[in-house]
C-alpha positions in Angstrom: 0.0 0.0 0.0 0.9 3.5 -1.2 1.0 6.4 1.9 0.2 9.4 0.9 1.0 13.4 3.1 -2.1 15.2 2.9 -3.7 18.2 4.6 -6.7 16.7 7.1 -8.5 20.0 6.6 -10.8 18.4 4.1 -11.7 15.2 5.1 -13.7 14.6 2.3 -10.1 14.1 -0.3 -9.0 12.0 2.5 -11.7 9.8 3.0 -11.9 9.1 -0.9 -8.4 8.7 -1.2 -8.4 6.0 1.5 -11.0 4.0 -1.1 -8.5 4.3 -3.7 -6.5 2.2 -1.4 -4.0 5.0 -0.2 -2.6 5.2 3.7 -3.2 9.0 4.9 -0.8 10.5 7.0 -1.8 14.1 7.7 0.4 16.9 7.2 1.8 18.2 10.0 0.6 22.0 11.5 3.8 24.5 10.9 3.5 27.5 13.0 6.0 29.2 11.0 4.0 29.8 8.0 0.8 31.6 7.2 -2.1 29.9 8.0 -3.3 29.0 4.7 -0.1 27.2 4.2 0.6 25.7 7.8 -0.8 21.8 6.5 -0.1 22.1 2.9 2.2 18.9 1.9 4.4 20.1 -0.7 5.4 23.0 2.0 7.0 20.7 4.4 7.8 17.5 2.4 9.5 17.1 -0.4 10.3 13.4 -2.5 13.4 12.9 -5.2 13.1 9.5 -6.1 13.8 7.1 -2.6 15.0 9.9 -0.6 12.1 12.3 1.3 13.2 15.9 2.5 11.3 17.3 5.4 11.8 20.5 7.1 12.6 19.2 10.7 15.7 17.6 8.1 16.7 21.2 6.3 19.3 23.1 6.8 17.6 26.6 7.2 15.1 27.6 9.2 11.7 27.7 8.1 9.8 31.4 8.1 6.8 32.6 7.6 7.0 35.3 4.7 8.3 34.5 1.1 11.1 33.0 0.3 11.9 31.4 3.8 8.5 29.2 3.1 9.7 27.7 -0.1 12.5 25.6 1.2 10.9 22.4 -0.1 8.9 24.1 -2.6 10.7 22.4 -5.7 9.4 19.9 -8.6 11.4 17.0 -9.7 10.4 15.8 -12.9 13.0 14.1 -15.7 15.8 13.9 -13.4 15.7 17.8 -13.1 14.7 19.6 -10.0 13.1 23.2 -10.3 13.1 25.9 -8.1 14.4 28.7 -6.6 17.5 27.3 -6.0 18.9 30.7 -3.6 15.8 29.4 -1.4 15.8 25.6 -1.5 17.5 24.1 1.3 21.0 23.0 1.4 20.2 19.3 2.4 18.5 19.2 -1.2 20.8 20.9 -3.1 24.0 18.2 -2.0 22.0 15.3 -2.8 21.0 16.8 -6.1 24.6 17.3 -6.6 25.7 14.0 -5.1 22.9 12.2 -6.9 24.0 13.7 -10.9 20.4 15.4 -11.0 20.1 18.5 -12.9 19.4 21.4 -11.0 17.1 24.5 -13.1 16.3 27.4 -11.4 13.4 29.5 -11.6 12.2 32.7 -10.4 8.8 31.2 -8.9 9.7 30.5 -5.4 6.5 28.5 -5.5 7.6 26.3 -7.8 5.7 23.1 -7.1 2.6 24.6 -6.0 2.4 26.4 -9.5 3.4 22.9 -11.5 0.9 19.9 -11.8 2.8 16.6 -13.6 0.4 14.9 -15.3 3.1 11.7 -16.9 6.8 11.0 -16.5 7.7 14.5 -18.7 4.6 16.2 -19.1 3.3 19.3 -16.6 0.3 22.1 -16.0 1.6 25.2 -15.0 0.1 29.0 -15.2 3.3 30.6 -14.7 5.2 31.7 -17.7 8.6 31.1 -16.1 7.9 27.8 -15.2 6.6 26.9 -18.9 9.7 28.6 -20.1 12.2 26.5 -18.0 10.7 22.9 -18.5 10.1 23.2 -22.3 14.3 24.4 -22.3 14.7 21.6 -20.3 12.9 19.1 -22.9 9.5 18.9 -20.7 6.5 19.2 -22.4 4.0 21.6 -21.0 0.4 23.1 -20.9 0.2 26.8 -20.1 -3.0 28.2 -18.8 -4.9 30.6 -17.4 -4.5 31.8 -13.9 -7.2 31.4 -11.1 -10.3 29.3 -10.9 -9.2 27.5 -7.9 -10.0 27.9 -4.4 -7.6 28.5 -1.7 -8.7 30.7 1.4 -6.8 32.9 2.5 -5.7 34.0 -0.7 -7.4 35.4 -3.9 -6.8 32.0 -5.8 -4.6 29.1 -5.5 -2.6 27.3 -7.7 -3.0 24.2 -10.0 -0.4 22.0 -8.4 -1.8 22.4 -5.1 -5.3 20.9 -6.6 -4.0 17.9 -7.4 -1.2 15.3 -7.7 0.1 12.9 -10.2 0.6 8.6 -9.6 1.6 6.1 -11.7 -0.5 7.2 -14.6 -3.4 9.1 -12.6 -4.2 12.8 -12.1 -5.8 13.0 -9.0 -7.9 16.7 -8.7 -8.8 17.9 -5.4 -12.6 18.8 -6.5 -14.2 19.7 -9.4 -11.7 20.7 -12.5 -14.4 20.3 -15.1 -15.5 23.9 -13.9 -11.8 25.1 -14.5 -12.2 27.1 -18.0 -9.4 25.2 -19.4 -10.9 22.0 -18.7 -11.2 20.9 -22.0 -7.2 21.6 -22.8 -6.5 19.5 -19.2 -8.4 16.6 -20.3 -6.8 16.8 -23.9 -3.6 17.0 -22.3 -3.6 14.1 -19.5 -5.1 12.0 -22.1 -2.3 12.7 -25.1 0.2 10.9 -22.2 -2.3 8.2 -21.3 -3.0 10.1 -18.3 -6.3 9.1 -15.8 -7.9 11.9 -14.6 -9.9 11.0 -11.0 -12.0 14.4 -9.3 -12.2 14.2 -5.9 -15.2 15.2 -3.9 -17.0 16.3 -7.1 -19.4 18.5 -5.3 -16.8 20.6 -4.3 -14.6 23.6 -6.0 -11.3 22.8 -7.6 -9.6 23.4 -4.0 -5.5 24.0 -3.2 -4.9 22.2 -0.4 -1.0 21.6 -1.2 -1.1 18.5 -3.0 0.1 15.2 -1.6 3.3 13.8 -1.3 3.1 10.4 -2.7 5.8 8.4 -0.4 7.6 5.0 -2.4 7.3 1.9 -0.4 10.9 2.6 0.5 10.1 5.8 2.4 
């Protein structure tokens, strides 16, 4: 069985999640950070292939205003890791060095909240810079628009904290098919064989950090 780090503010992703055969283990509550972001997963965790980063582990100290909250905040996709590499912690930068992977950086401290992988090489993003560094990088990518998701606290949230990507399935946390770019999301998963799975269809298409899906070494 898979494990997944989630946010237990919405039960509701949880509880489906658990169907889908997943073990839950809630995010933790960082004090450091604003309260919209104190249980999001992919602001405290962090997976590169076997090896999981967490902030207890980093280097630096985590803080509460931009960019001492994006320590973690990196994607790893095609044995590249983006992100704001003056930010990322030190701890992640070694291994990346240690480990041959490819390190990008991008002006987007929130680098992994702004990028939803969707297959091995394929990602949603809405930030320019983003798009601009994967597709150098050989990624392919979908641009769109910005907003249409729900994060409170905040004015909108971000696609990669409304969903995450497993073994061929894009999970959405709530309903993406009222996203106005739904139609290019579908077109996309499905040109890389992609599943798409909505959560809690009832509800809006929420960020809630994405999950950290952890290997059955971790």
């Amino acid at each position: 069985m898979k494990s997944l780090i989630i946010s237990p503010l919405y039960p509701c992703f949880c509880r489906e999640l658990a169907e889908y055969g997943y073990d839950i283990i809630p995010s933790k509550k960082i004090e450091e950070f604003a309260e919209p972001e104190q249980l999001h997963a992919d602001m405290q965790a962090l997976r590169i292939n076997d090896r999981l980063f967490t902030l207890k582990n980093c280097a630096k100290k985590a803080g509460e205003k931009y960019p001492e909250n994006v320590l973690l905040n990196c994607l790893f996709i095609g044995n590249t890791l983006y992100g704001r590499l003056d930010s990322v912690d030190d701890t992640v930068l070694d291994y990346c060095r240690e480990e041959d992977i490819k390190l990008v950086n991008v002006n987007q401290g929130y680098t992994k909240c702004s990028s939803l992988q969707v297959a091995e090489n394929a990602v949603i993003t809405a930030d320019k810079s983003i798009e601009k560094a994967l597709k150098n990088n050989g990624a392919e990518v979908l641009l769109i628009s910005p907003g249409n998701i729900e994060l409170k606290g905040f004015d909108y949230g971000f696609i990669g904290g409304a969903g995450f990507y497993d073994n061929g399935t894009v999970y959405f946390f709530g309903n993406v098919k009222n996203h106005p770019d739904y139609d290019k999301i579908r077109q996309f998963c499905t040109a890389y064989n992609s599943e798409i799975e909505i959560l809690c269809q009832d509800m809006p298409l929420t960020d809630i950090g994405s999950a950290v899906v952890l290997s059955n070494n971790n």
